[in-house]
N, C-alpha and C positions, 0 to 999 in steps of 0.2 A: 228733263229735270232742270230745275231753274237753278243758277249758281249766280252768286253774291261776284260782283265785280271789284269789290273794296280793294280787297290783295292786290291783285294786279296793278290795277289804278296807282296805288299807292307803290309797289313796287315799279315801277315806269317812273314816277317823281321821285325816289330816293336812288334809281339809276342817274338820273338827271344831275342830279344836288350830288351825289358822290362822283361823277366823274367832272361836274365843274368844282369841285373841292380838290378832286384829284392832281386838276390842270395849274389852278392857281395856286395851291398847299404846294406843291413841288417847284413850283418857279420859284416864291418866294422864300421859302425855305433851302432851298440851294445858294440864291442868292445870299441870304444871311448866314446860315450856318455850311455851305458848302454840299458838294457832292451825296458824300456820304448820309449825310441826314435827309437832303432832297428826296435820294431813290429809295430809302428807307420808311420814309411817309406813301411815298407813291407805292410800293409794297404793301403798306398798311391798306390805306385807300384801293388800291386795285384790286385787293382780296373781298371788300364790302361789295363794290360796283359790279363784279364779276359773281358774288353769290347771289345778287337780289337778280341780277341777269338769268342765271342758269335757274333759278326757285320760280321765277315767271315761267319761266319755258315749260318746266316740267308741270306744274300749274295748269297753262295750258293741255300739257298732255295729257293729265289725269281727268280732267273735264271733257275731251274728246274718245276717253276711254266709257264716260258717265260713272266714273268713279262717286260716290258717296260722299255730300257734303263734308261730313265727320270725319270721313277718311283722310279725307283733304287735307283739313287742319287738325288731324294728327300727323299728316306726313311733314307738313310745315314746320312744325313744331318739332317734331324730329331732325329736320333741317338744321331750324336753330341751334338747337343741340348741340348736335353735330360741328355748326361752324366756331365754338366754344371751343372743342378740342380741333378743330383745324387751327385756327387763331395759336395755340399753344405749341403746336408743330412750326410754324411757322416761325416762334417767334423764337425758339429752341435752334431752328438752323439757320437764323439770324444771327443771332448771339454765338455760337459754335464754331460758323464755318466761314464767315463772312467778317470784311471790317466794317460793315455797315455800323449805324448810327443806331443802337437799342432806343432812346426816349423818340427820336424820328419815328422810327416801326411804330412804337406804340401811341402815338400821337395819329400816324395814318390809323392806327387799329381804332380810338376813338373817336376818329372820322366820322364813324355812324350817329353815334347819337348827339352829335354837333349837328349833322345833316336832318336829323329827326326834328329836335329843336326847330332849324330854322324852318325845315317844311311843314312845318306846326304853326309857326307864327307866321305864315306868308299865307297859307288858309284861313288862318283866322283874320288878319288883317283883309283877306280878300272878301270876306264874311260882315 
């Protein structure tokens, strides 16, 4: 069966774009607002780089199962879903349990579609 390589692709450069966000979002953010906000962005961020990580992998898996196109990208999308109420958990025993930095956390959590952005216009500019 023939499978679409788009996903992947695409999950491999927003690994990329999220963990150099990760690196330099956390240095300069520690430096300007301290600790607390630093590891709290890197939280946010590490939670993105780590689910487009693990959705590749499994990705793979199901294409080596010969799982069903469609299957595919419903289980994707079920993923997504899914990382909606992770995000909420997370940000729940941020705020609860932790002196972390809340607007840090959710700044790393909007990491993503910063990194979408820019790997959108770094295509197209390559284009």
């Amino acid at each position: 069966m023939m499978y679409d390589q788009t996903f992947p692709m695409y999950a491999k450069r927003m690994i990329i774009w999220l963990t150099g966000m990760l690196i330099i979002g956390t240095a300069l953010i520690t430096v300007i607002w301290g600790w607390k906000a630093g590891l709290a962005w890197a939280i946010g961020s590490f939670f993105h780089a780590a689910f487009f990580y693990v959705l590749r992998i499994r990705y793979f898996k199901w294409v080596s199962k010969d799982a069903e196109p469609t299957a595919i990208g419903k289980k994707i999308a079920g993923y997504a879903g899914l990382r909606f109420i992770l995000e909420i958990v997370i940000a729940a025993v941020v705020v609860i349990y932790t002196p972390l930095n809340v607007i840090g956390l959710i700044g790393g959590l909007l990491s993503l579609p910063l990194a979408s952005l820019f790997e959108r216009a770094v295509n197209v500019i390559k284009k």
